[in-house]
N, C-alpha and C positions, 0 to 999 in steps of 0.2 A: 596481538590480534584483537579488533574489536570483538566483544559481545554478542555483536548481531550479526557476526559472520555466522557463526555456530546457529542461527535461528535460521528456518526455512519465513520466507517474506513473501508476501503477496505485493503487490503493487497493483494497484486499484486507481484505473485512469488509462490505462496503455490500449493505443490505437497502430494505425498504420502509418501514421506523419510524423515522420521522421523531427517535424520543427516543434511538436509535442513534448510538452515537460514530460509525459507520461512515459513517451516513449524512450526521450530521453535518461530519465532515471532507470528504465527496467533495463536497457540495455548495458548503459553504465556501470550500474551492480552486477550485471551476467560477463562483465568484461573484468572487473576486481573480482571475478570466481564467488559472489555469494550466492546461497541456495536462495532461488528468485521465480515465484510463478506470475504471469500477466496474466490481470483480470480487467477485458472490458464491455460495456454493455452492447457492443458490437458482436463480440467473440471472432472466431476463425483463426487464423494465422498470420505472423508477422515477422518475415528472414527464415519461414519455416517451420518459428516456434510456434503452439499452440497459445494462442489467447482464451481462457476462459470468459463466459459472459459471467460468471456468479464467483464469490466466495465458496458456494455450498458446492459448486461444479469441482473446488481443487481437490485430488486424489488424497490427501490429506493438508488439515489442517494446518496451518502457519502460526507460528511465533510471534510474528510480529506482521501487521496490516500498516501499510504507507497508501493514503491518499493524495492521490492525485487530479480531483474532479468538482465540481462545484459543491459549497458549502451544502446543497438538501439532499446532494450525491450523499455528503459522508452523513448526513442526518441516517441515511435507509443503508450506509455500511456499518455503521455503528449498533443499529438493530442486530444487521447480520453477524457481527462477532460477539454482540449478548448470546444471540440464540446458541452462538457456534462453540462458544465457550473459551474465543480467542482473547488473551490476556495482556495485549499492549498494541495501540496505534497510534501512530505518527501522520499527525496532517499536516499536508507541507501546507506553505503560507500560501492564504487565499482559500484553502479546500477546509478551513475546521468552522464550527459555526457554535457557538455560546450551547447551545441544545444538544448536538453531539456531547461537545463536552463534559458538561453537565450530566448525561443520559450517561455517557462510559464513567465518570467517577463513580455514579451513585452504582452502578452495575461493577467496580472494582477493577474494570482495567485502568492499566495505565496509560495517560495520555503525555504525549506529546504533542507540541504547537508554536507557532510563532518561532518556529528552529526549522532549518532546510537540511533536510538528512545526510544528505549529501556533503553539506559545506563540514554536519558535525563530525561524519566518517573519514572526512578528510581525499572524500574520493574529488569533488569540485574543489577550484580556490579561488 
């Protein structure tokens, strides 16, 4: 069993378009049964589930934050997991930007990047 089954996940990106990496990954991992909240700056609902607009919105705090949204998206999520005291995110390729990066090292999370979470869970091939 991977590691990041046992983490509750945020996935940061997830809209209603189904042709969405966003939404594609949150449901993907909700279909491999991992602990999986969508967060996006729309909010509402998608198949039902609740979309949060925020990080600070989820009922508790996640283990691990996966971006899915434009590189100054994860600039202002990377803030939000300083503030939050969240300790590892994965920016799939395309979403990480030199300044995140940088901002979460010096702040002690661990980053991931330039890895597609999916291909390394082995849930895509």
């Amino acid at each position: 069993m991977s590691a990041a089954k046992d983490k509750i996940i945020a996935v940061v990106g997830v809209n209603d378009n189904p042709e969405k990496f966003g939404y594609k990954i949150f449901f993907d991992l909700l279909k491999a049964q991992y602990k999986v909240f969508a967060v996006g700056v729309r909010a509402g609902e998608v198949n039902g589930i609740k979309i949060y607009k925020t990080l600070e919105d989820l009922p508790q705090n996640p283990g691990l934050v996966i971006t899915v949204v434009p590189p100054t998206a994860t600039d202002k999520i990377t803030d939000d997991c300083i503030k939050l005291g969240i300790k590892e995110i994965w920016m799939q390729p395309g979403s990480q930007s030199a300044q995140a990066i940088q901002k979460a090292g010096s702040a002690g999370i661990k980053v991931t990047h330039e890895k597609c979470f999916m291909i390394n869970e082995g849930i895509w091939h």
